[in-house]
C-alpha positions as CSV (number, residue, x, y, z in Angstrom):
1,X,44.2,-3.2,66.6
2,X,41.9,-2.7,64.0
3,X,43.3,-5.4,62.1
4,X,41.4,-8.7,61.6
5,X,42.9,-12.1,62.0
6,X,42.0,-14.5,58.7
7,X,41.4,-17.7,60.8
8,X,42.0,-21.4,58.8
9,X,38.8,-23.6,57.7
10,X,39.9,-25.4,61.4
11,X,39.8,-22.8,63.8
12,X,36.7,-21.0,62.2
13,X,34.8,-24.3,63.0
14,X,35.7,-24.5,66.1
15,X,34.2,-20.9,66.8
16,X,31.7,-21.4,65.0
17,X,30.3,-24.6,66.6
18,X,31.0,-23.4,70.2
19,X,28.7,-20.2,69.1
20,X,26.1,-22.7,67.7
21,X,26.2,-25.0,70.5
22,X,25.5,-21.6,73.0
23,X,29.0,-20.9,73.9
24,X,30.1,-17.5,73.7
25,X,33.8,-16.5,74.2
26,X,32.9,-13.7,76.5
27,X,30.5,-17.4,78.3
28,X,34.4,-19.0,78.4
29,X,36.0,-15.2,79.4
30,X,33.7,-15.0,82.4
31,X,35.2,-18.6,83.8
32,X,38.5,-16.7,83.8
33,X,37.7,-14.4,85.8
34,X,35.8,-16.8,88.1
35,X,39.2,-18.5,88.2
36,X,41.7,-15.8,88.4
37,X,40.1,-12.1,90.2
38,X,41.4,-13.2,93.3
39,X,44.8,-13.2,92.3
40,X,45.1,-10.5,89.9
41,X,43.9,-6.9,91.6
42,X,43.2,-5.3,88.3
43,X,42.0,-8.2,86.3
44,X,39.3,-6.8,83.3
45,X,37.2,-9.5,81.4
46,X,38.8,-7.5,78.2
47,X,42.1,-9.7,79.5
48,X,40.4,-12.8,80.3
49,X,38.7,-12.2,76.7
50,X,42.3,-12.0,74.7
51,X,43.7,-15.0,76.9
52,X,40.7,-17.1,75.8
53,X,41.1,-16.2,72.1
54,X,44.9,-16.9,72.4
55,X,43.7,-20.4,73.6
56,X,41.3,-21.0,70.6
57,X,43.9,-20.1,68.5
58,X,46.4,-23.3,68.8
59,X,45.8,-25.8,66.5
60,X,45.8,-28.4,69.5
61,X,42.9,-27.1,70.9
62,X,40.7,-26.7,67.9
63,X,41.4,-30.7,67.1
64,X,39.7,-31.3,70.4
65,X,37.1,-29.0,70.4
66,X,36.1,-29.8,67.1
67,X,36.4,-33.8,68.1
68,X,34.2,-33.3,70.8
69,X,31.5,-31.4,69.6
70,X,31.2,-33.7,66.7
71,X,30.9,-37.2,69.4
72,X,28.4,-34.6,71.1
73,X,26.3,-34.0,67.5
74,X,26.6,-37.6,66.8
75,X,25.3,-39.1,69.7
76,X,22.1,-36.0,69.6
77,X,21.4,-37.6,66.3
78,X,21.8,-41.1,67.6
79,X,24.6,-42.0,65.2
80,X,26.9,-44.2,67.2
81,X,27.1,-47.4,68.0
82,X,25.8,-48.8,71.4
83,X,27.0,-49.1,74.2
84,X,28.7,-46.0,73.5
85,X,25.6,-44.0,72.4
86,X,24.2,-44.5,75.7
87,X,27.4,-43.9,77.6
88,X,27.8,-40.6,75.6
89,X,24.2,-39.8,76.2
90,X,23.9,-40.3,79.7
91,X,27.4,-38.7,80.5
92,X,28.1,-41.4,82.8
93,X,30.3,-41.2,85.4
94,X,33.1,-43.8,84.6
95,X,33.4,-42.9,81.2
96,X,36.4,-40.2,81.6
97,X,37.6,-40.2,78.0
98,X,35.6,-36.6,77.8
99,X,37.8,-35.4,80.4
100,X,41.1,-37.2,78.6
101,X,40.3,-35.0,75.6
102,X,39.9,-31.9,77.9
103,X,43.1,-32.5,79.0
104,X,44.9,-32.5,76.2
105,X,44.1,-28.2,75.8
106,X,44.7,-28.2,79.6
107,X,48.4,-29.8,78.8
108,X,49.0,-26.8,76.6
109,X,49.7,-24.5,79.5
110,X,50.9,-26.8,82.5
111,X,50.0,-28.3,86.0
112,X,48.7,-25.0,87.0
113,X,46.0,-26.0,84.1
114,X,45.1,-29.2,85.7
115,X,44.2,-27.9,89.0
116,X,41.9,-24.7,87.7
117,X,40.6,-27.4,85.2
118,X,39.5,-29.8,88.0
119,X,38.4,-26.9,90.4
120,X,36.1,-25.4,87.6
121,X,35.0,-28.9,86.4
122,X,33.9,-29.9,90.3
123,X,32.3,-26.1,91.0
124,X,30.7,-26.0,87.3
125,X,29.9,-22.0,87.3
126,X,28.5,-19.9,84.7
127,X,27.8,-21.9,81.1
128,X,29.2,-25.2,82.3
129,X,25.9,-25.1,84.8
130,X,23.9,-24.7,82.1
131,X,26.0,-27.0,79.6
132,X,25.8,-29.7,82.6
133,X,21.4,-30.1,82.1
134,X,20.9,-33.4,80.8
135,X,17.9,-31.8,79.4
136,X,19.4,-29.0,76.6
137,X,21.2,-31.5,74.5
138,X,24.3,-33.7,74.6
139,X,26.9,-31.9,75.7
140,X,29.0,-35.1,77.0
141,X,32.3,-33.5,75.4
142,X,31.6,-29.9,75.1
143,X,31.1,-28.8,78.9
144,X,34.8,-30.5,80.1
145,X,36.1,-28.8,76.3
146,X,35.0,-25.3,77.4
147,X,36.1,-25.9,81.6
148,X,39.9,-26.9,79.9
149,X,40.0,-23.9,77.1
150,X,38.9,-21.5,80.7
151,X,41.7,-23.8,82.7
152,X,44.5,-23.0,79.9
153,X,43.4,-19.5,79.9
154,X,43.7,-18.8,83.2
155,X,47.1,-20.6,83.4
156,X,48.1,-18.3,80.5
157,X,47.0,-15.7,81.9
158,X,48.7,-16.8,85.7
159,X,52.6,-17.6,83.6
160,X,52.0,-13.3,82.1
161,X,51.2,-12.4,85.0
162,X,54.2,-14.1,86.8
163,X,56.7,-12.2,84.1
164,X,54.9,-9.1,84.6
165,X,54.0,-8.7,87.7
């Protein structure tokens, strides 16, 4: 298709701030395939590529994304409040609501989202290794965001594959 899509002011931020935060689709693409080439023979990153994209596409998914990012920016530039600065800061352990928001673009698919999404988060391969160092930035929000949008895509991916297979 050598058409291109004209993406809304939301979902062109949401891009644009994964790109700017270090997060490339083909970064999210290759947590697909993590997920999902044991399952799928003939699986190409080109699939795991247009699964992703379909993901970044609902309007659900770009409210958390661009939600999460902004805590993350605001927190870098130390523009909360405390205690929730330092609880964003730190990533602490009992404060789950990163991985509440996550779940809401892991809903968008179904339970097989939940349990890729809690494999990937507990395995952290790929960008959400690097995502996960305390010492690149606050990225309290982003690294569960990008695990979920890889979750959804590889349940996406899973449910086509089901019909088509």
């Amino acid at each position: 298709m050598s058409e291109k899509k004209i993406m809304d002011p939301i979902e062109l931020k949401a891009r644009t701030w994964l790109e700017e935060r270090g997060v490339t689709i083909k970064d999210i693409a290759d947590l697909v395939y993590y997920l999902q080439h044991k399952y799928h023979q003939n699986l190409q990153i080109e699939d795991c590529i247009e699964n992703v994209d379909r993901v970044l596409s609902k309007r659900e998914v770009q409210n958390a994304i661009i939600t999460g990012i902004q805590l993350d920016i605001l927190a870098e530039k130390n523009l909360l409040e405390e205690p929730l600065l330092s609880v964003i800061k730190a990533d602490e352990g009992l404060y789950g609501v990163d991985e509440v928001l996550a779940f809401s673009i892991v809903n968008v698919y179904g339970s097989i989202g939940f349990t890729n999404y809690g494999y990937i988060d507990k395995k952290k391969p790929g960008i959400l290794e690097k995502l996960n160092d305390k010492s690149a930035g606050c990225h309290t929000f982003l690294d569960d965001l990008v695990g979920a949008v890889a979750a959804a895509a590889s349940s996406r991916l899973a449910h086509r594959a089901a019909n088509t297979e």
